[in-house]
PQR file of N, CA, C, O and H, with PARSE charges and radii, in Angstrom:
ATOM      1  N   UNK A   1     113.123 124.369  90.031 -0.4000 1.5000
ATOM      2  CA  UNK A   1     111.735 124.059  90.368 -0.0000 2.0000
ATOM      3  C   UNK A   1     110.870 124.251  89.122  0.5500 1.7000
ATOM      4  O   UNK A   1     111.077 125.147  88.304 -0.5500 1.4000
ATOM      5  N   UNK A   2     109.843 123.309  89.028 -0.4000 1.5000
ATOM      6  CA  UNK A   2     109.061 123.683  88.055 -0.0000 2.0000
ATOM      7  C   UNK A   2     107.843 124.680  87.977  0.5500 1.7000
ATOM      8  O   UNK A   2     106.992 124.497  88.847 -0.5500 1.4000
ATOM      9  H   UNK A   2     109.675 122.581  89.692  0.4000 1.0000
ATOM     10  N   UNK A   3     107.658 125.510  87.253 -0.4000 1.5000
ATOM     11  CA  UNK A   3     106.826 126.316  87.328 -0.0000 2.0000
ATOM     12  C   UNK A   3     105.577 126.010  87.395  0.5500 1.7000
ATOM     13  O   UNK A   3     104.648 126.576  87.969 -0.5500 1.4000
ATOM     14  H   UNK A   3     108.350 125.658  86.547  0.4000 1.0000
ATOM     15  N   UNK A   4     105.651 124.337  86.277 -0.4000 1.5000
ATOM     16  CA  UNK A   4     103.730 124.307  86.231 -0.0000 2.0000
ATOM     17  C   UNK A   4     103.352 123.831  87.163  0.5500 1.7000
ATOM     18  O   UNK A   4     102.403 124.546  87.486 -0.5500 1.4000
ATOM     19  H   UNK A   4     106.406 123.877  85.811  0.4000 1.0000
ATOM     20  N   UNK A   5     103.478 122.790  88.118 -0.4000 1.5000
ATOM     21  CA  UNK A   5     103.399 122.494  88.863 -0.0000 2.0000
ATOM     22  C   UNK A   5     103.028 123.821  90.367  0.5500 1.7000
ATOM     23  O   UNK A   5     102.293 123.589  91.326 -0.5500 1.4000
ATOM     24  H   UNK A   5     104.248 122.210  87.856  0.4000 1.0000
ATOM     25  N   UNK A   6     103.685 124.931  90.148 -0.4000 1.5000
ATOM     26  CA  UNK A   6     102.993 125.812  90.975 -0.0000 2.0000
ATOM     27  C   UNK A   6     101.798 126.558  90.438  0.5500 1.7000
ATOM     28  O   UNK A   6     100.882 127.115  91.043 -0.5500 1.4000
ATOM     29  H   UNK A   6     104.283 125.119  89.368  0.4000 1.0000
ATOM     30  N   UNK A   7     102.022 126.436  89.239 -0.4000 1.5000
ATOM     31  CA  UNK A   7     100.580 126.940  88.580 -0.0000 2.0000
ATOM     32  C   UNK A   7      99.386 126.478  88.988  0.5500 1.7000
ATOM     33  O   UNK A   7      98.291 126.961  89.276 -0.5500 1.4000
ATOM     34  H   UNK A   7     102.766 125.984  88.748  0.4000 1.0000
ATOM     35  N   UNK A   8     100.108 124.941  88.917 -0.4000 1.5000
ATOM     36  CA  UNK A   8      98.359 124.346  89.857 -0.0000 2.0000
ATOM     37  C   UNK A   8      98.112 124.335  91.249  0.5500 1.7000
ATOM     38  O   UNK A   8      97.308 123.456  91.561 -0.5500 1.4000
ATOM     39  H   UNK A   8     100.998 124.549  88.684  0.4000 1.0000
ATOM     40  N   UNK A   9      98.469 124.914  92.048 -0.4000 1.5000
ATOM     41  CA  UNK A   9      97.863 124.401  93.176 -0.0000 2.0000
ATOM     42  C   UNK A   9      97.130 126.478  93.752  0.5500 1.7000
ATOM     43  O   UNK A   9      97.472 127.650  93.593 -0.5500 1.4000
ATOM     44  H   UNK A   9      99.122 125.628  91.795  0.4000 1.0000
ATOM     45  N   UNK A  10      96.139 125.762  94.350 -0.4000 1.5000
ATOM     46  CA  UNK A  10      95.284 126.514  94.718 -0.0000 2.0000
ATOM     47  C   UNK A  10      95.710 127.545  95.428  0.5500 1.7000
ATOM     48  O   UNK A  10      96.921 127.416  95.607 -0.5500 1.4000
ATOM     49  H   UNK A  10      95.861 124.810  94.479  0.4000 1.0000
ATOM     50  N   UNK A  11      95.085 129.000  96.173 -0.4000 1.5000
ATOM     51  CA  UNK A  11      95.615 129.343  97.261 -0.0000 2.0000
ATOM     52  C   UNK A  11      95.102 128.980  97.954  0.5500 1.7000
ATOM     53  O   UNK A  11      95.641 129.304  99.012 -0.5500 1.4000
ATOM     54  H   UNK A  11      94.101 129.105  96.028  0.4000 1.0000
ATOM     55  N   UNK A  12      94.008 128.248  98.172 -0.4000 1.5000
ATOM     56  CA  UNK A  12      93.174 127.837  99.891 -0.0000 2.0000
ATOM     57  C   UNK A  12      92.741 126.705  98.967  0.5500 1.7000
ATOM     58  O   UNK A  12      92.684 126.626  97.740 -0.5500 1.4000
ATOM     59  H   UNK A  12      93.570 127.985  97.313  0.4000 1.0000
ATOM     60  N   UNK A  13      92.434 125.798 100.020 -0.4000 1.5000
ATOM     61  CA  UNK A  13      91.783 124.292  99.998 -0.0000 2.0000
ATOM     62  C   UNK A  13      90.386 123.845 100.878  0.5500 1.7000
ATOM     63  O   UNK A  13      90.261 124.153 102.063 -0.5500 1.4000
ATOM     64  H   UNK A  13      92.480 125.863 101.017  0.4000 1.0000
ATOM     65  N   UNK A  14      89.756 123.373 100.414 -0.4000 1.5000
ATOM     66  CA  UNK A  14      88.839 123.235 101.507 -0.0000 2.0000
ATOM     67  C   UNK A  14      88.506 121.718 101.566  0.5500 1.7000
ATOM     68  O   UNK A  14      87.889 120.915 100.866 -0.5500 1.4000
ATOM     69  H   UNK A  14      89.858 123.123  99.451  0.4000 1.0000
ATOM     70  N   UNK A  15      89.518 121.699 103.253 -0.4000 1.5000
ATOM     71  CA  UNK A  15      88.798 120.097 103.765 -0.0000 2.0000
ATOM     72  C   UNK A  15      87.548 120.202 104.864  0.5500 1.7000
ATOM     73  O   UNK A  15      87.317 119.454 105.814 -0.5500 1.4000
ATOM     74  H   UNK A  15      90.019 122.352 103.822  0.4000 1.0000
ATOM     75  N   UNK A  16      87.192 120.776 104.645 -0.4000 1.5000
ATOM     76  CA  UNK A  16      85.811 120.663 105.346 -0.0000 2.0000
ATOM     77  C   UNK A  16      84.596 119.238 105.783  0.5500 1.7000
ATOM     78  O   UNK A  16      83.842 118.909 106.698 -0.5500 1.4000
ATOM     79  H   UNK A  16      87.379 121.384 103.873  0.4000 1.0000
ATOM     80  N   UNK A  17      85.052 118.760 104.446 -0.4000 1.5000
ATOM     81  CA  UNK A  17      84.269 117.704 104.592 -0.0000 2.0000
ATOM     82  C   UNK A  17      85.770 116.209 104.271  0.5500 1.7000
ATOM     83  O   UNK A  17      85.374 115.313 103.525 -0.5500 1.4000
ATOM     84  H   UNK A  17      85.665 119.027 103.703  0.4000 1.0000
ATOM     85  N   UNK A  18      86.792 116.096 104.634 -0.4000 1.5000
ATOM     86  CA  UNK A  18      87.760 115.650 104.729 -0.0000 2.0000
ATOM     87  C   UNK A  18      87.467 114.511 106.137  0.5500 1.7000
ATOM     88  O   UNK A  18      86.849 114.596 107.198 -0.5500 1.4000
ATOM     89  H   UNK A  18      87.113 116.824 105.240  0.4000 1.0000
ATOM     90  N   UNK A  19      88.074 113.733 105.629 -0.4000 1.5000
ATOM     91  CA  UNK A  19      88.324 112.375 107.118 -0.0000 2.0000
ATOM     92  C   UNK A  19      89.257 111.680 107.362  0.5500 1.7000
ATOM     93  O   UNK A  19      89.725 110.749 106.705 -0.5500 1.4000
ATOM     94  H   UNK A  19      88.576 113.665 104.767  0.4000 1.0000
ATOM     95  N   UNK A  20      89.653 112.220 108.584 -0.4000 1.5000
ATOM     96  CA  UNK A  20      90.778 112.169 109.057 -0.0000 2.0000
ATOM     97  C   UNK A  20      91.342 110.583 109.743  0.5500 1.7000
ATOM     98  O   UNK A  20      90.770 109.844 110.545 -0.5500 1.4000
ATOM     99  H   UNK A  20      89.274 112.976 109.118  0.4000 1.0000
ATOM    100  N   UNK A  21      92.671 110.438 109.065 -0.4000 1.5000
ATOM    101  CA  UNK A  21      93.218 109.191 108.860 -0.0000 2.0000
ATOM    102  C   UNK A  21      92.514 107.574 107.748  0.5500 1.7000
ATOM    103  O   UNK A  21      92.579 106.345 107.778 -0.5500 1.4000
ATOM    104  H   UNK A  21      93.136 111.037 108.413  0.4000 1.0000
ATOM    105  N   UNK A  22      91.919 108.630 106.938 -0.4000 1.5000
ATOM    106  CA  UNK A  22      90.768 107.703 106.035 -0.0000 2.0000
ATOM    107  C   UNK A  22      92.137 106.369 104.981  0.5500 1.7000
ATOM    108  O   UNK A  22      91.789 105.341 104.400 -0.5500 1.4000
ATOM    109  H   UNK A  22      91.866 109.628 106.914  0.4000 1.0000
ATOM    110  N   UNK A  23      93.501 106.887 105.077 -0.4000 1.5000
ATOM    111  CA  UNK A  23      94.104 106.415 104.381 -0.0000 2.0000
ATOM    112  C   UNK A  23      95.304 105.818 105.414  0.5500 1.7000
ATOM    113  O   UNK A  23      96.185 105.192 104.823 -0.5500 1.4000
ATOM    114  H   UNK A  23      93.783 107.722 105.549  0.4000 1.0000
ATOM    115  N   UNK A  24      95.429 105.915 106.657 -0.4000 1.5000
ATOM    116  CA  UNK A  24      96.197 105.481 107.503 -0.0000 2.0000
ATOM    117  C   UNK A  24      96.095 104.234 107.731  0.5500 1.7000
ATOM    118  O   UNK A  24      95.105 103.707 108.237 -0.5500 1.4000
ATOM    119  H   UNK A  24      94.714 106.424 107.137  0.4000 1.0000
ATOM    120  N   UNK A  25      97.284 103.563 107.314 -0.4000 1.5000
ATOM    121  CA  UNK A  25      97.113 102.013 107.693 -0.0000 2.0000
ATOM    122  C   UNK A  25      96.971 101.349 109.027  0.5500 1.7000
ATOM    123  O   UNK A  25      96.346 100.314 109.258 -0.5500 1.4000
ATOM    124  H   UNK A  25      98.088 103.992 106.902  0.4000 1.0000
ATOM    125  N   UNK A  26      97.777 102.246 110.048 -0.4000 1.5000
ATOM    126  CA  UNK A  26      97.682 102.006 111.429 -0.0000 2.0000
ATOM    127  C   UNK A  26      99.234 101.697 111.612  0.5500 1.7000
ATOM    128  O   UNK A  26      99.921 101.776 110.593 -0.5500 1.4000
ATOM    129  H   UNK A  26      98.284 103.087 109.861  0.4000 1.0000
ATOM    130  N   UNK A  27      99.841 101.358 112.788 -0.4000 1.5000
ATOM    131  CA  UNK A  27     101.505 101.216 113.306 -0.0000 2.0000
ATOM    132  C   UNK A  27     100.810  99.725 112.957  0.5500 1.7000
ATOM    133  O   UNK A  27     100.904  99.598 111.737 -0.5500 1.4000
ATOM    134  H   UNK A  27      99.283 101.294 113.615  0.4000 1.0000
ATOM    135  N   UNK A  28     100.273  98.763 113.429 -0.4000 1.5000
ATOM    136  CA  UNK A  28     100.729  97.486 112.871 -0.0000 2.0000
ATOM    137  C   UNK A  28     100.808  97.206 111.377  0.5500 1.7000
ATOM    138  O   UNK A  28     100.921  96.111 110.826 -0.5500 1.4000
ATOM    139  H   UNK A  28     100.197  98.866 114.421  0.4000 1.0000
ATOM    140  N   UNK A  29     100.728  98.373 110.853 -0.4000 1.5000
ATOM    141  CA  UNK A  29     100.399  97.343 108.932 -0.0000 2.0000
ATOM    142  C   UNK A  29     101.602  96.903 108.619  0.5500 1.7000
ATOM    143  O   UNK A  29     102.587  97.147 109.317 -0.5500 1.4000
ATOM    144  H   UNK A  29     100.636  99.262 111.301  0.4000 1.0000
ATOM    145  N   UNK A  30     101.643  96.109 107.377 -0.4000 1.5000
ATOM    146  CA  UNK A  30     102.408  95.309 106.865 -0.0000 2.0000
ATOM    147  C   UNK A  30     102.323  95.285 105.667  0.5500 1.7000
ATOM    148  O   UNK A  30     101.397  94.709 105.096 -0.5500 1.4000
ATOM    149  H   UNK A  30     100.843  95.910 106.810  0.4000 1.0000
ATOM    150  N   UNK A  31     103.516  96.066 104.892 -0.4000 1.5000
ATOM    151  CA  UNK A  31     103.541  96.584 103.918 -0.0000 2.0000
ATOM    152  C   UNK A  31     104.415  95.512 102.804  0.5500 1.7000
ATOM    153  O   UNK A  31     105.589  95.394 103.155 -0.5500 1.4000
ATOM    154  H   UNK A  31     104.269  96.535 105.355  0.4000 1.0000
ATOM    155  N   UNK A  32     104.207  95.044 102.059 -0.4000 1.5000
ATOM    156  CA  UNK A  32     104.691  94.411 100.940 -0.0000 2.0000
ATOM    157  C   UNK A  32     105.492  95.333  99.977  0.5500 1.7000
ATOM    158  O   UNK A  32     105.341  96.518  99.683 -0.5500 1.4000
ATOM    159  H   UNK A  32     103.253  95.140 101.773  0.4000 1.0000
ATOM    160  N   UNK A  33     106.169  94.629  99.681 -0.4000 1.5000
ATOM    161  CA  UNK A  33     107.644  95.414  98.966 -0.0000 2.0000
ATOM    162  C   UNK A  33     107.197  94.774  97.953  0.5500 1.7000
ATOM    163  O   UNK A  33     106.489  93.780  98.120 -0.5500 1.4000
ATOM    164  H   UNK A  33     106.292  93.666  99.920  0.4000 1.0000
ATOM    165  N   UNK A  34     107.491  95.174  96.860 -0.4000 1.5000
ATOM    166  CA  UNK A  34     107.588  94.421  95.390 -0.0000 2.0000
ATOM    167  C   UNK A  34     109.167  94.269  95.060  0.5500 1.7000
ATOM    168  O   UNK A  34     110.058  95.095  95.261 -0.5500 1.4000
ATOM    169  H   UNK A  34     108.066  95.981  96.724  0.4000 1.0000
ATOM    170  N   UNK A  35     109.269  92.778  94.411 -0.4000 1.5000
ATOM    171  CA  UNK A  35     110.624  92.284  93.866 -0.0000 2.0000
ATOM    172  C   UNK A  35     110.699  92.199  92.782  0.5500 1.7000
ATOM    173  O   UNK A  35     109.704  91.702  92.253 -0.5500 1.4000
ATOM    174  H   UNK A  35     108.546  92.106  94.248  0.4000 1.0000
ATOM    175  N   UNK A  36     111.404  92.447  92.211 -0.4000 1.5000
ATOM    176  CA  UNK A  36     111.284  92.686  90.756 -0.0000 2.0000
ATOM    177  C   UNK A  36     112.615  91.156  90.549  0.5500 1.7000
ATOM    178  O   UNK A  36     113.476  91.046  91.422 -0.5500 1.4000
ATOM    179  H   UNK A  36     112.212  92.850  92.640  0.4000 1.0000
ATOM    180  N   UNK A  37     112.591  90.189  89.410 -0.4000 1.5000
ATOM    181  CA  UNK A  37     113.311  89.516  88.961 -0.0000 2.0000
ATOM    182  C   UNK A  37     113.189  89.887  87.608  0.5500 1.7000
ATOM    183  O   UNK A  37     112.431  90.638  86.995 -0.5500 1.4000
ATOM    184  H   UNK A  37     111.892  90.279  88.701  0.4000 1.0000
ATOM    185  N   UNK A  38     114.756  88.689  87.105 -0.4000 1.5000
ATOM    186  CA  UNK A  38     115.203  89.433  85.838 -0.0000 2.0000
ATOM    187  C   UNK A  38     114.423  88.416  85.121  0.5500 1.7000
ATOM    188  O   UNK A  38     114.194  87.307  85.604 -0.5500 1.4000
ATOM    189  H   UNK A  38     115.372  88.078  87.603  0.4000 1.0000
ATOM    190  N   UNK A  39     113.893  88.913  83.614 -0.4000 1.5000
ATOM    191  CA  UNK A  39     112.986  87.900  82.952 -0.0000 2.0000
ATOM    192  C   UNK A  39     113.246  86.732  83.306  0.5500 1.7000
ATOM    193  O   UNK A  39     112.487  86.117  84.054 -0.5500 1.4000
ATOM    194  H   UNK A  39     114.079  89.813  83.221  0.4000 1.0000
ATOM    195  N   UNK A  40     114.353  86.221  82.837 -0.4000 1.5000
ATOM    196  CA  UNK A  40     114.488  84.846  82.575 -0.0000 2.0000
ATOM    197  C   UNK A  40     113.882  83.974  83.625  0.5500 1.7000
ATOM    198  O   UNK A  40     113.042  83.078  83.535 -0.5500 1.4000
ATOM    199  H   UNK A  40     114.970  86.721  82.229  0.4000 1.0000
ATOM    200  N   UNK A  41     114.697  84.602  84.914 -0.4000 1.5000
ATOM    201  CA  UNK A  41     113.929  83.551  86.076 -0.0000 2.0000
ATOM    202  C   UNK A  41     112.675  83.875  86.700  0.5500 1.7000
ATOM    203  O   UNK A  41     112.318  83.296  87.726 -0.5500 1.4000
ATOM    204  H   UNK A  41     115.379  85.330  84.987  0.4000 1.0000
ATOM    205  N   UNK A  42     111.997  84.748  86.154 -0.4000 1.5000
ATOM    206  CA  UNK A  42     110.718  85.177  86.494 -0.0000 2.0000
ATOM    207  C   UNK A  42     109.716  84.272  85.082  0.5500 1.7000
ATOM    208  O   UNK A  42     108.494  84.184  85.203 -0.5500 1.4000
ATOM    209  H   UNK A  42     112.286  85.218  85.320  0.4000 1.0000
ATOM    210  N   UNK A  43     110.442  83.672  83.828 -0.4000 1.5000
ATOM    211  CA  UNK A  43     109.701  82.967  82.952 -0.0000 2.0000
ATOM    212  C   UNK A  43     110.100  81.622  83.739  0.5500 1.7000
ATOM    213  O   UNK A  43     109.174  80.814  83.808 -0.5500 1.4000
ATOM    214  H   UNK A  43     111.435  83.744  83.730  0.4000 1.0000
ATOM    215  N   UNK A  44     110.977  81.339  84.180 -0.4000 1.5000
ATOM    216  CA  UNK A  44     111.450  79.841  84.296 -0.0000 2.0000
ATOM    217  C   UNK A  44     110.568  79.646  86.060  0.5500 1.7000
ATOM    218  O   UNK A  44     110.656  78.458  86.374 -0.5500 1.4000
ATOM    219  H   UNK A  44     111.730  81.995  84.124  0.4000 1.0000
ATOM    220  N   UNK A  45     110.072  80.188  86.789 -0.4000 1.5000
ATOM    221  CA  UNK A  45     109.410  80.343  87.993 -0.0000 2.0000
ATOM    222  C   UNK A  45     107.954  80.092  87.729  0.5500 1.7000
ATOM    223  O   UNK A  45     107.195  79.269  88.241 -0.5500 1.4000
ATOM    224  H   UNK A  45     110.000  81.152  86.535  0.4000 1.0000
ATOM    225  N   UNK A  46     107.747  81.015  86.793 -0.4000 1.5000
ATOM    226  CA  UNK A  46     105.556  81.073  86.220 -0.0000 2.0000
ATOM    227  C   UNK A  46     106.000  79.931  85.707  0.5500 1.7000
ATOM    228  O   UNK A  46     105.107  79.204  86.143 -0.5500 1.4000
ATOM    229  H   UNK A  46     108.364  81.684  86.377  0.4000 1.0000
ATOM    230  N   UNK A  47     106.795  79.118  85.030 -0.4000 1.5000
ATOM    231  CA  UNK A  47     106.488  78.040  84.449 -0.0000 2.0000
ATOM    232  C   UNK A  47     106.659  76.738  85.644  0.5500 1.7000
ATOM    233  O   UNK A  47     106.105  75.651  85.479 -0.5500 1.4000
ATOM    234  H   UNK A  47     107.521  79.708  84.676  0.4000 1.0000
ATOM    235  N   UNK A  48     107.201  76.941  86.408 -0.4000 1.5000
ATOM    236  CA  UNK A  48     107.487  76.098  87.271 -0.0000 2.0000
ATOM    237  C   UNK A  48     106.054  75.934  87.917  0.5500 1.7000
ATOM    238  O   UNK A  48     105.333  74.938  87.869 -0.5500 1.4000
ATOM    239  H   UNK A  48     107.651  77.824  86.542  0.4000 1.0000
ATOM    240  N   UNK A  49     105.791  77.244  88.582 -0.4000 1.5000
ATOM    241  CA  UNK A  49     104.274  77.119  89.176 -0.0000 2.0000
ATOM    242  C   UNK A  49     103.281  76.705  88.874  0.5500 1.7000
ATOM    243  O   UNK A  49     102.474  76.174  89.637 -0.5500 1.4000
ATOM    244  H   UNK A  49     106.377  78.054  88.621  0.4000 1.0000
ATOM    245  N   UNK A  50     103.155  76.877  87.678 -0.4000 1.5000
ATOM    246  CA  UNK A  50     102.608  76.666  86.589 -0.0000 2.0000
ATOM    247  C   UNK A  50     102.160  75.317  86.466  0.5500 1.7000
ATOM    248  O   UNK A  50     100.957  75.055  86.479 -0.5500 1.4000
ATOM    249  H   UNK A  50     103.811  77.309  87.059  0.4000 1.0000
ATOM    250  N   UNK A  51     103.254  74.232  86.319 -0.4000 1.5000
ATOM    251  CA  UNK A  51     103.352  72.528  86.380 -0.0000 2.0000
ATOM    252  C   UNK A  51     102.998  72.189  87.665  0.5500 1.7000
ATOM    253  O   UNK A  51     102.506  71.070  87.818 -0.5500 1.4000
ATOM    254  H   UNK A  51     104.231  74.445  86.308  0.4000 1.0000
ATOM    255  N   UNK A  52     103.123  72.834  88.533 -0.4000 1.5000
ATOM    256  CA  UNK A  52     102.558  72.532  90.068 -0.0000 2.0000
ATOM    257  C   UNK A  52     101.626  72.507  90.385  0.5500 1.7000
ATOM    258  O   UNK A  52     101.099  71.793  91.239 -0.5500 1.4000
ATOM    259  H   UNK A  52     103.522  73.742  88.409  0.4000 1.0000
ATOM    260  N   UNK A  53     101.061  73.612  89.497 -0.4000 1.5000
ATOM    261  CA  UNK A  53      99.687  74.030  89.720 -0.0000 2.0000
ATOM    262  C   UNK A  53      99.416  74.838  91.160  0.5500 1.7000
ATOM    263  O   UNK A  53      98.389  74.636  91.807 -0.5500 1.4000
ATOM    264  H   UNK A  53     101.489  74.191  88.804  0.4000 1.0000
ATOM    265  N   UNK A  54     100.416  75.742  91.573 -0.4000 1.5000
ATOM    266  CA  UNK A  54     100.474  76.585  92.980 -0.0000 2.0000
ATOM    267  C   UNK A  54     100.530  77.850  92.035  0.5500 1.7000
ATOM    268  O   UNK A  54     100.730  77.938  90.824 -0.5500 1.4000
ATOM    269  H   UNK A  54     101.250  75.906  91.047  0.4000 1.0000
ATOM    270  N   UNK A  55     100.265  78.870  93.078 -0.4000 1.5000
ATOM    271  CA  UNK A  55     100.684  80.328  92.493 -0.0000 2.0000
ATOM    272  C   UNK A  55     101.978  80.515  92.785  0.5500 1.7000
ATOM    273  O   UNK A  55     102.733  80.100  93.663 -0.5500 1.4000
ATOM    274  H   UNK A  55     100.102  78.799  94.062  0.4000 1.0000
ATOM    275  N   UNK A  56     102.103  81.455  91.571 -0.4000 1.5000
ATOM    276  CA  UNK A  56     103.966  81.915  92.080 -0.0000 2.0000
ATOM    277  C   UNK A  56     104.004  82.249  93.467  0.5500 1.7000
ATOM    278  O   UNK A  56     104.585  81.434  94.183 -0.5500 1.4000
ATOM    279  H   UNK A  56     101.489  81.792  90.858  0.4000 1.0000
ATOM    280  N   UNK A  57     103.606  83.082  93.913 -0.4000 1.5000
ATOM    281  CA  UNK A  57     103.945  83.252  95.304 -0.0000 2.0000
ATOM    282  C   UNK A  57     104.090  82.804  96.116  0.5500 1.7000
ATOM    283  O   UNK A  57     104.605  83.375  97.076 -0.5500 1.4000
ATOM    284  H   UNK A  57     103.135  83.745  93.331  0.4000 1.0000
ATOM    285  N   UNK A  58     103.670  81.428  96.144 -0.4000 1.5000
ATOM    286  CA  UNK A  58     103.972  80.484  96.966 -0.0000 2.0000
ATOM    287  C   UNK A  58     105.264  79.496  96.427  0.5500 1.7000
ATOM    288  O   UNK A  58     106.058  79.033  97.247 -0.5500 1.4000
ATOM    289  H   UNK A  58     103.252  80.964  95.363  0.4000 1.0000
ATOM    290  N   UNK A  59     105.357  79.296  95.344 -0.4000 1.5000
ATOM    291  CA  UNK A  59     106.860  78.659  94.569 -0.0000 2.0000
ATOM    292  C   UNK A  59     107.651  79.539  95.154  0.5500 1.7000
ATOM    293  O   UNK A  59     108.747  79.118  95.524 -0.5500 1.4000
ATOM    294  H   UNK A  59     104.713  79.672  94.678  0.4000 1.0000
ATOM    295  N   UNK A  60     107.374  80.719  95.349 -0.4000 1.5000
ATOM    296  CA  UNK A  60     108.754  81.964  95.641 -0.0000 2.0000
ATOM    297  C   UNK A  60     109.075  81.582  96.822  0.5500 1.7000
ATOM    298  O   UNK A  60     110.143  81.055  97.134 -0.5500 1.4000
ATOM    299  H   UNK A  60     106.484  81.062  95.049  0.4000 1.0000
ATOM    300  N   UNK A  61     107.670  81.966  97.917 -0.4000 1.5000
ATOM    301  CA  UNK A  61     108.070  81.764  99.468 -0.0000 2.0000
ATOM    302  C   UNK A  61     108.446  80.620  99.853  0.5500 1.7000
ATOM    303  O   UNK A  61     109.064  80.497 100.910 -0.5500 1.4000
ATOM    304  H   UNK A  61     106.802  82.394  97.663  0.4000 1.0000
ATOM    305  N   UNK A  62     108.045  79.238  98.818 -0.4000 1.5000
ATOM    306  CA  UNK A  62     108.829  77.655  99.639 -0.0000 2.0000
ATOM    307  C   UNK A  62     110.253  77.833  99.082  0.5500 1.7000
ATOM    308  O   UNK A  62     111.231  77.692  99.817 -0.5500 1.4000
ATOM    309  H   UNK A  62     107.542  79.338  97.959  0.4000 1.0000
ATOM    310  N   UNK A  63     110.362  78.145  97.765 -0.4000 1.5000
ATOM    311  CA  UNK A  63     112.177  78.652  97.646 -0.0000 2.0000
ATOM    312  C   UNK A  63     112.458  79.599  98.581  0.5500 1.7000
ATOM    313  O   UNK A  63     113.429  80.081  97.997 -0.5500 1.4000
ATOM    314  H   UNK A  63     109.568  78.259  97.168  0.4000 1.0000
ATOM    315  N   UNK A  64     112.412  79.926  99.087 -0.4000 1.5000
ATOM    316  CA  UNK A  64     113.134  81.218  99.468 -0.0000 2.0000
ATOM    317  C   UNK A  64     113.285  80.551 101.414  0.5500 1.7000
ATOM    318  O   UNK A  64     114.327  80.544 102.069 -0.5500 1.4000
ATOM    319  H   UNK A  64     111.624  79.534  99.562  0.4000 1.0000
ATOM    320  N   UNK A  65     111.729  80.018 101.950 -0.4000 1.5000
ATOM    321  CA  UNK A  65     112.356  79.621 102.992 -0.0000 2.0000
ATOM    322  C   UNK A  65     113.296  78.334 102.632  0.5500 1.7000
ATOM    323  O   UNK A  65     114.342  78.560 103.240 -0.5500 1.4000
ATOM    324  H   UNK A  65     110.882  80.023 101.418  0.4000 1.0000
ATOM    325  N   UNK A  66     113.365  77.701 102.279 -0.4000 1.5000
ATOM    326  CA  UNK A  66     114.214  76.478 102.545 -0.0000 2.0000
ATOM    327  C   UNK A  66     115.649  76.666 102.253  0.5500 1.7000
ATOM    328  O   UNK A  66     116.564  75.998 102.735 -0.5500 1.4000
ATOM    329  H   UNK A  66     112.515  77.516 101.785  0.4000 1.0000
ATOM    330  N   UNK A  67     115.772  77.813 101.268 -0.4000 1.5000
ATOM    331  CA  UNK A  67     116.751  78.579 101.295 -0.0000 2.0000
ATOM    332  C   UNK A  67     117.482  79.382 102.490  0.5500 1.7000
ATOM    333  O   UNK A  67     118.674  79.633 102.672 -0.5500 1.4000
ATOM    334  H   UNK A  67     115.029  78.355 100.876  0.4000 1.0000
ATOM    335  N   UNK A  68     116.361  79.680 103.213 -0.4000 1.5000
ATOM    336  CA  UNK A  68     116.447  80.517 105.072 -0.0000 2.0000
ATOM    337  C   UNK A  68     117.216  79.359 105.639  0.5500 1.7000
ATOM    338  O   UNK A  68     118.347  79.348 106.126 -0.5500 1.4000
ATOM    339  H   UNK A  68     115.393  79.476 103.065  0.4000 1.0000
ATOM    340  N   UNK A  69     116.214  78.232 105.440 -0.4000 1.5000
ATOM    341  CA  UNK A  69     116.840  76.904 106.731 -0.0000 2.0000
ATOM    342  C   UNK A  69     118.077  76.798 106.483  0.5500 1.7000
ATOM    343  O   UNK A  69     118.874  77.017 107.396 -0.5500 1.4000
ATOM    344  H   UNK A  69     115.296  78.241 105.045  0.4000 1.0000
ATOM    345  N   UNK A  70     118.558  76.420 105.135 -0.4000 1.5000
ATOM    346  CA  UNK A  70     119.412  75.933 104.540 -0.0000 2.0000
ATOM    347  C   UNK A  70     121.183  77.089 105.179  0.5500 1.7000
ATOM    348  O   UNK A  70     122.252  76.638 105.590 -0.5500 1.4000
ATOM    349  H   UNK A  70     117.911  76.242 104.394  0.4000 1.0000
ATOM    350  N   UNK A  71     120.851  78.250 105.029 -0.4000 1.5000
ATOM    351  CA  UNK A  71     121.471  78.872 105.342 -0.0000 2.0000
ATOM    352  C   UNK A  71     121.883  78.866 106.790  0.5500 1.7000
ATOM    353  O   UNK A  71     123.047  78.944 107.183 -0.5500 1.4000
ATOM    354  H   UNK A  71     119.982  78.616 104.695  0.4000 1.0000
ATOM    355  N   UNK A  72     120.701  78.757 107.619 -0.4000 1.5000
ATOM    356  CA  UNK A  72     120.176  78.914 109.172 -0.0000 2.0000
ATOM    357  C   UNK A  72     121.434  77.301 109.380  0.5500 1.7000
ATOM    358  O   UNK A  72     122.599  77.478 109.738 -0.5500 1.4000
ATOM    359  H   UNK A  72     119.755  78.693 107.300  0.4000 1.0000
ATOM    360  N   UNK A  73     121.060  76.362 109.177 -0.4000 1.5000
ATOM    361  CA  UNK A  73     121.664  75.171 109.110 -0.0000 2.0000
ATOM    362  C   UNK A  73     123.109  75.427 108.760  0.5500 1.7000
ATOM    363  O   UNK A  73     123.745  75.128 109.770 -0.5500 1.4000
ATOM    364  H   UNK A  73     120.114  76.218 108.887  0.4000 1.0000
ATOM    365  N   UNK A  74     123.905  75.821 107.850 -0.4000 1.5000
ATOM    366  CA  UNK A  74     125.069  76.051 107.942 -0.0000 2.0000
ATOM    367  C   UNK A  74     125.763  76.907 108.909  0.5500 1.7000
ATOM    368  O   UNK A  74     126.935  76.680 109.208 -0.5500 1.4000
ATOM    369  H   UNK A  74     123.388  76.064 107.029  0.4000 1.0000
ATOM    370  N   UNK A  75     125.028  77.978 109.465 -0.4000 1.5000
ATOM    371  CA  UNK A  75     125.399  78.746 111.107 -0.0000 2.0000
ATOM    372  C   UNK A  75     125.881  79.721 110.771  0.5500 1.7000
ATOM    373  O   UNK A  75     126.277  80.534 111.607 -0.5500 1.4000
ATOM    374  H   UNK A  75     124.076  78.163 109.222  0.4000 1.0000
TER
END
């Protein structure tokens, strides 16, 4: 364990003026994952989008579903 890390913390805290669930997303949220790709096809993608004139994120999600169907379609 690290020591400094206990060095800092207080013995008492005061939430007094604290609000409760101020950072709670709620049971429906919908949390986004980040994907990380390897350069190359993350340069060869922005450039693709790019000529389209769409944002990547949307080049990603029409690859990726038609990729779904495509799969879905073979059974």
């Amino acid at each position: 364990m690290n020591d400094d890390l206990d060095d800092d913390m207080k013995t008492e805290y005061d939430f007094s003026r604290a609000e409760r669930g101020k950072h709670y997303a709620g049971a429906d949220a919908v949390f986004h994952i980040p994907v990380y790709l390897e350069q190359e096809v993350q340069a060869f993608l922005i450039e693709r989008a790019a000529d389209k004139g769409i944002p990547l994120e949307r080049l990603v999600n029409d690859l990726l579903k038609s990729d779904i169907e495509a799969f879905r379609a073979l059974g």
